[in-house]
VOBA-1610 file (N, C-alpha, C; in pm, whole numbers, padded with zeros to 5 digits, always signed):
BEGIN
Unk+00083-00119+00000Unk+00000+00000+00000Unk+00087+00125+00000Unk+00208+00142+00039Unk+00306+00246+00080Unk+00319+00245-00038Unk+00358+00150-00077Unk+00414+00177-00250Unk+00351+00252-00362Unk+00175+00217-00355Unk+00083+00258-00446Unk+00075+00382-00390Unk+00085+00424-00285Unk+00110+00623-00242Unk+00245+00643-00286Unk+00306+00622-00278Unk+00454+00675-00284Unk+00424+00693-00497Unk+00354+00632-00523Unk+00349+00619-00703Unk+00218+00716-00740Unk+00163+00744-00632Unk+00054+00832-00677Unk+00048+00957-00668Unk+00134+00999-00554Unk+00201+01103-00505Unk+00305+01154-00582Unk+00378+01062-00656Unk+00468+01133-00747Unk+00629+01081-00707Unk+00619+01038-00524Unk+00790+01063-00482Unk+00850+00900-00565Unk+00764+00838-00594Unk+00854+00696-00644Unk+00971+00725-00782Unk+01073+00712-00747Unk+01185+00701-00846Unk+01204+00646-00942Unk+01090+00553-00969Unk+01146+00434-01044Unk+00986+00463-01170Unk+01037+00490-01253Unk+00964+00573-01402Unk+00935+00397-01454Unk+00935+00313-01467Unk+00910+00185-01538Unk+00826+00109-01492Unk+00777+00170-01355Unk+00676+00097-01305Unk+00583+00195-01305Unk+00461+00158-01353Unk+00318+00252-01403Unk+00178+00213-01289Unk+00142+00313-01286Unk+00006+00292-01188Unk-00039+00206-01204Unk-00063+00163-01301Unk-00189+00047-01299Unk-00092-00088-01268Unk+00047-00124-01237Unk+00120-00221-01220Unk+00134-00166-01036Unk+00143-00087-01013Unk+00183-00088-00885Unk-00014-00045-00830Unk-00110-00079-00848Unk-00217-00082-00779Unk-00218-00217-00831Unk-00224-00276-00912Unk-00207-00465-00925Unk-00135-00504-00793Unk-00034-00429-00759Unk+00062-00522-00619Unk-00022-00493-00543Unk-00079-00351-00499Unk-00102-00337-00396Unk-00229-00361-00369Unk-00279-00426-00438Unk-00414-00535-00438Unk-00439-00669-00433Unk-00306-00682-00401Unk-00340-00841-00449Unk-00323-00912-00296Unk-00413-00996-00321Unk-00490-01119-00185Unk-00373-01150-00151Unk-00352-01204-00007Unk-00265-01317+00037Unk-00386-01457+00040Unk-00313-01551-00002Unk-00402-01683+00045Unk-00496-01678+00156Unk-00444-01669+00293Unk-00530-01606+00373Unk-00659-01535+00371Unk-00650-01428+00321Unk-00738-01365+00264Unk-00833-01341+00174Unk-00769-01447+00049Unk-00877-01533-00041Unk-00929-01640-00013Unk-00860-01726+00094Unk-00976-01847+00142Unk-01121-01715+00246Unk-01054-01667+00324Unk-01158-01566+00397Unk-01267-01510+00359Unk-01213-01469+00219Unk-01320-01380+00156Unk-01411-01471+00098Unk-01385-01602+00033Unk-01429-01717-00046Unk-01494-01782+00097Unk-01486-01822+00206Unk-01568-01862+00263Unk-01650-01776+00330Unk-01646-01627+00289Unk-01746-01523+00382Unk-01875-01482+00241Unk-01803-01481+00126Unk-01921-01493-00009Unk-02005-01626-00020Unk-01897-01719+00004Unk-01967-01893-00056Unk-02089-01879+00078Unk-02066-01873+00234Unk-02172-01875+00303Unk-02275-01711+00273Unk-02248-01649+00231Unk-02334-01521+00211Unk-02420-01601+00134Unk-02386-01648+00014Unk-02489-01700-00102Unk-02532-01883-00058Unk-02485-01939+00029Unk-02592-02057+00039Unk-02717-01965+00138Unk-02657-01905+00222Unk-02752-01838+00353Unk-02859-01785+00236Unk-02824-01728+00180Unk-02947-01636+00017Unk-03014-01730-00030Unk-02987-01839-00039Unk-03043-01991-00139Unk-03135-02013-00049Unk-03084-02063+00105Unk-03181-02108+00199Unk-03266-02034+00229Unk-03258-01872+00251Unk-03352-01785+00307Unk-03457-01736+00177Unk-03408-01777+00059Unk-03488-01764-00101Unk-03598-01922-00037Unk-03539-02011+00002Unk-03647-02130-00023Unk-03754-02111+00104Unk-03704-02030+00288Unk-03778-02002+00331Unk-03896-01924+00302Unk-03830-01802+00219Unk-03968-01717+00162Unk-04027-01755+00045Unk-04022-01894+00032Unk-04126-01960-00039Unk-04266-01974-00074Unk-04234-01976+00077Unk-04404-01990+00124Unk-04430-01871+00220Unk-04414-01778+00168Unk-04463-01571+00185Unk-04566-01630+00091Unk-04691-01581+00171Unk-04794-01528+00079Unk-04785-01455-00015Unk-04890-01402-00109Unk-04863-01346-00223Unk-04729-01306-00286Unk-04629-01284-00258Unk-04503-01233-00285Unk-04407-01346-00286Unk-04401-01478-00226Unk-04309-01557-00187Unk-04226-01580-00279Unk-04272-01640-00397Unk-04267-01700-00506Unk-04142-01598-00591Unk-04190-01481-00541Unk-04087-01362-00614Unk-03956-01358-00546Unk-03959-01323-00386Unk-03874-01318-00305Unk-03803-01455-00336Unk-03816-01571-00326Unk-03794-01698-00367Unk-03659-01671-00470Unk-03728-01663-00611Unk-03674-01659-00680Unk-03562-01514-00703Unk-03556-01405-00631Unk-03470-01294-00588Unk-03347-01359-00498Unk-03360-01429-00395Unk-03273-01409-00275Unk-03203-01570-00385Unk-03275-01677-00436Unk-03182-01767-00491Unk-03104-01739-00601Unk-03160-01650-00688Unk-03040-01601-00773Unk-02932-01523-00739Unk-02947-01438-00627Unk-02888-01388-00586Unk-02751-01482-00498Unk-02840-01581-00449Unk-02770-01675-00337Unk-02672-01748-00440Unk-02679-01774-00548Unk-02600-01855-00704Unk-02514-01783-00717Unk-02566-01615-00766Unk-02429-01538-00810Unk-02334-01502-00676Unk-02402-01487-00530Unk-02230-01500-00458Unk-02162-01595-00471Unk-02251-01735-00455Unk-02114-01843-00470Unk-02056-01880-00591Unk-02125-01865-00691Unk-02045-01823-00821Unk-01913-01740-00783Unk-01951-01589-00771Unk-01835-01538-00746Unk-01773-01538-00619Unk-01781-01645-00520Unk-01714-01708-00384Unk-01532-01746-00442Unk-01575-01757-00602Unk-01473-01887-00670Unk-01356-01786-00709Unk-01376-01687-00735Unk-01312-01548-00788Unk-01203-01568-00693Unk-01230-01499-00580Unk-01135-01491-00433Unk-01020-01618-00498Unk-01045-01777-00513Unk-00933-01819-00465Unk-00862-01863-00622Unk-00905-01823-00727Unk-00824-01791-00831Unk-00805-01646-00928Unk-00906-01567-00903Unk-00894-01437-00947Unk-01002-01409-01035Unk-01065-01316-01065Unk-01125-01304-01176Unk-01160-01337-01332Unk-00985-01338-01342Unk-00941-01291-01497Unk-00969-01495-01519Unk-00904-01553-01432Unk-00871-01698-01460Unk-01020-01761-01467Unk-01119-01663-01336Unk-01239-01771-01336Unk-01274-01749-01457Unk-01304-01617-01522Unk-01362-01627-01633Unk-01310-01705-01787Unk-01236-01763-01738Unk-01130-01811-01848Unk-01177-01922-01833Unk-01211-01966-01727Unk-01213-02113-01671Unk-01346-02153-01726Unk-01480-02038-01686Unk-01616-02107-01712Unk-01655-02068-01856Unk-01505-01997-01987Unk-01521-02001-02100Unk-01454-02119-02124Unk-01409-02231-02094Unk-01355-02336-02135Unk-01476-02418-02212Unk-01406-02499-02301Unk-01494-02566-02371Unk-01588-02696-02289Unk-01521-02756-02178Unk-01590-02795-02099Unk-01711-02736-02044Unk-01677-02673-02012Unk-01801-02537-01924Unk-01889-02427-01990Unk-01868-02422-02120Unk-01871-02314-02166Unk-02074-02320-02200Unk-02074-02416-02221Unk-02242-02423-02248Unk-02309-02452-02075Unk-02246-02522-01983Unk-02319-02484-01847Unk-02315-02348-01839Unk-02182-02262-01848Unk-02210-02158-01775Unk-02316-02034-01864Unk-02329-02082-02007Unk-02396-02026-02093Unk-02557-02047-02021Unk-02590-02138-02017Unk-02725-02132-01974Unk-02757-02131-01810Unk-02614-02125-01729Unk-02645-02087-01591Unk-02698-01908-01592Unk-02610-01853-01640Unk-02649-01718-01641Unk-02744-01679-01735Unk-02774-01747-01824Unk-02922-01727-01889Unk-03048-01743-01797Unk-03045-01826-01700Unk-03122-01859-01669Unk-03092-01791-01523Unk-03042-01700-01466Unk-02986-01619-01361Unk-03074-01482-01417Unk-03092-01477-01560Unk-03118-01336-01605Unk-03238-01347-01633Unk-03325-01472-01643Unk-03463-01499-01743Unk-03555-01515-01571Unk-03470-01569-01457Unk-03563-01606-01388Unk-03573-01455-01281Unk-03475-01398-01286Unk-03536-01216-01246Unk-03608-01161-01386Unk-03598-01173-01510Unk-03704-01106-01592Unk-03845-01202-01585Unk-03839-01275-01572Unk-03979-01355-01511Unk-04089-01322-01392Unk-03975-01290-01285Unk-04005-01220-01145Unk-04088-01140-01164Unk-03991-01005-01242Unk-04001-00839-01202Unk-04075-00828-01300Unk-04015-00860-01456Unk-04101-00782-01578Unk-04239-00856-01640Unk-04216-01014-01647Unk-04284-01070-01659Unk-04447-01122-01561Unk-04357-01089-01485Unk-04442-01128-01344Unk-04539-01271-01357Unk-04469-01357-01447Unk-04483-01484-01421Unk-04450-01588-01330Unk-04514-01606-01234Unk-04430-01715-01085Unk-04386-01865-01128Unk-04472-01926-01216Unk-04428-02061-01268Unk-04312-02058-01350Unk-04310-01971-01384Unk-04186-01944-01545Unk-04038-01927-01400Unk-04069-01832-01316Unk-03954-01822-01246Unk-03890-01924-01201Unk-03980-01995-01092Unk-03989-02115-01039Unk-03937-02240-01093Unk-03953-02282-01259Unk-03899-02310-01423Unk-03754-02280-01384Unk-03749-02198-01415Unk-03574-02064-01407Unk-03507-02116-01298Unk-03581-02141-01194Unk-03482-02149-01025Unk-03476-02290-01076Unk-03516-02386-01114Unk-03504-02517-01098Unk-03357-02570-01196Unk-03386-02473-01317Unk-03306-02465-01469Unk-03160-02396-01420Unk-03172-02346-01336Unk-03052-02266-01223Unk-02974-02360-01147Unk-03040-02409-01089Unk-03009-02516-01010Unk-02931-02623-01085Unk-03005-02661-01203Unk-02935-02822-01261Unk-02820-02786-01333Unk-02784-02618-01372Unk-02657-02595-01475Unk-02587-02573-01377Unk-02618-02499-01283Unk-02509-02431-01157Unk-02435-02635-01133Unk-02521-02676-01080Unk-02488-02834-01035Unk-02416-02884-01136Unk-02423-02873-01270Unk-02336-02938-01485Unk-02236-02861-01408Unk-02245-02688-01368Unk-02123-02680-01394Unk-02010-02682-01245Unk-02055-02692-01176Unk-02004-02742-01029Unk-01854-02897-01066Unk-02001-02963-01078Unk-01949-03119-01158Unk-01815-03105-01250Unk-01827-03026-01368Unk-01688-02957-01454Unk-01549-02992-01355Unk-01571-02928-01283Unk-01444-02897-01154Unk-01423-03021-01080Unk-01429-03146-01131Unk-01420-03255-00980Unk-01442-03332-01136Unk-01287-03385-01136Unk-01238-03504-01208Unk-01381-03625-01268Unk-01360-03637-01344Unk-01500-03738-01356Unk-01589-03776-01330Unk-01655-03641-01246Unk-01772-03672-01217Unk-01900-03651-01297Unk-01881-03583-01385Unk-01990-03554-01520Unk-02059-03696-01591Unk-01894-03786-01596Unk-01893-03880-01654Unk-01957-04013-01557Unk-01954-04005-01398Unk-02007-04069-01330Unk-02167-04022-01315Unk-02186-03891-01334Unk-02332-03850-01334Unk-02398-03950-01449Unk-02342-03974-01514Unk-02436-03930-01673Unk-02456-04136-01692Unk-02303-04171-01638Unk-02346-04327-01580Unk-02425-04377-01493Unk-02463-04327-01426Unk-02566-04349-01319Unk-02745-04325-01352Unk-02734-04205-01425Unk-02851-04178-01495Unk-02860-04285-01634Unk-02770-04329-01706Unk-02791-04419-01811Unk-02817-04549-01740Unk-02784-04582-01610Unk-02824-04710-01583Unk-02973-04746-01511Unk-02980-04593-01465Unk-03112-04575-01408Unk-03221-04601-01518Unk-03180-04513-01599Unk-03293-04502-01715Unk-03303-04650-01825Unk-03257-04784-01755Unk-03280-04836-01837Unk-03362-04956-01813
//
C-alpha cells in the first residue's frame, strides 16, 4: 500500500513501473485472505439460497422473493470462486470448452428467472428458471471434480434403463 502512495504522489523514483502495475501489487490477496473472503461470499450466497427457499411460502409475494434471494444466493457463490483464483482466470475457466455451455445457460437462466419475477411477473416461469438454475449451476459445479460428469451421466444411463 506504501508503494501505491509513494506512485501516486509522485515521490517513487522508479519511471518503469506505471500505476496500474503498482495498484495490481497493492491489491493483491494473500491466500489467507482469499480463502476468507471465499468462505465469507460462498456462506453469504448458500444463507441467500436457503432464506430464497424459506420465503417460499410468503404469501402473495413468496414466489418472487424466492426466486430474488436464490439467484442472488447462485451469483455469490459463483463469485465465492473469484477470491481463490482471481477473476481474470475464473472467467477463463467457465469459457472453457468444458463449461462453456453450463455456464452459458447458468447465467441465462440467472437473467430470465429475475425477468420472469419483475417484468414478466410470471411465478411458474420463475420457479422453471430457479429449478433450470439449479441443474446448470450443479453441470457446472461437476466440470471442476475429475469425472464426475462422466459418473453422473453413468448413473442416470443405468437408471434409465
Amino acid at each position: 500500500m506504501d508503494k501505491l502512495k509513494k506512485v501516486l504522489s509522485g515521490q517513487d523514483g522508479n519511471d518503469d513501473l506505471n500505476v496500474l502495475q503498482a495498484a495490481s501489487e497493492a491489491t493483491t490477496l494473500g491466500w489467507g485472505t482469499r480463502l476468507k473472503a471465499f468462505i465469507a461470499c460462498f456462506a453469504l450466497g448458500v444463507i441467500c439460497s436457503v432464506l430464497g427457499t424459506c420465503l417460499l411460502w410468503v404469501p402473495r409475494n413468496g414466489l418472487i422473493l424466492f426466486a430474488v434471494f436464490y439467484t442472488f444466493g447462485n451469483v455469490a457463490s459463483l463469485l465465492s470462486t473469484m477470491f481463490l483464483m482471481g477473476p481474470l482466470k475464473q472467467v477463463k475457466r467457465m469459457c472453457d470448452k468444458t463449461r462453456a455451455l453450463a455456464t452459458a445457460i447458468m447465467i441465462t437462466c440467472l437473467v430470465l428467472t429475475l425477468c420472469a419475477a419483475f417484468w414478466w411477473k410470471n411465478k411458474g416461469l420463475a420457479l422453471v428458471f430457479c429449478v433450470l438454475q439449479f441443474l446448470a449451476f450443479t453441470w457446472y459445479g461437476l466440470s471442476y471434480i475429475p469425472f464426475a460428469r462422466d459418473a453422473v451421466i453413468k448413473v442416470f444411463s443405468v437408471c434409465l434403463k
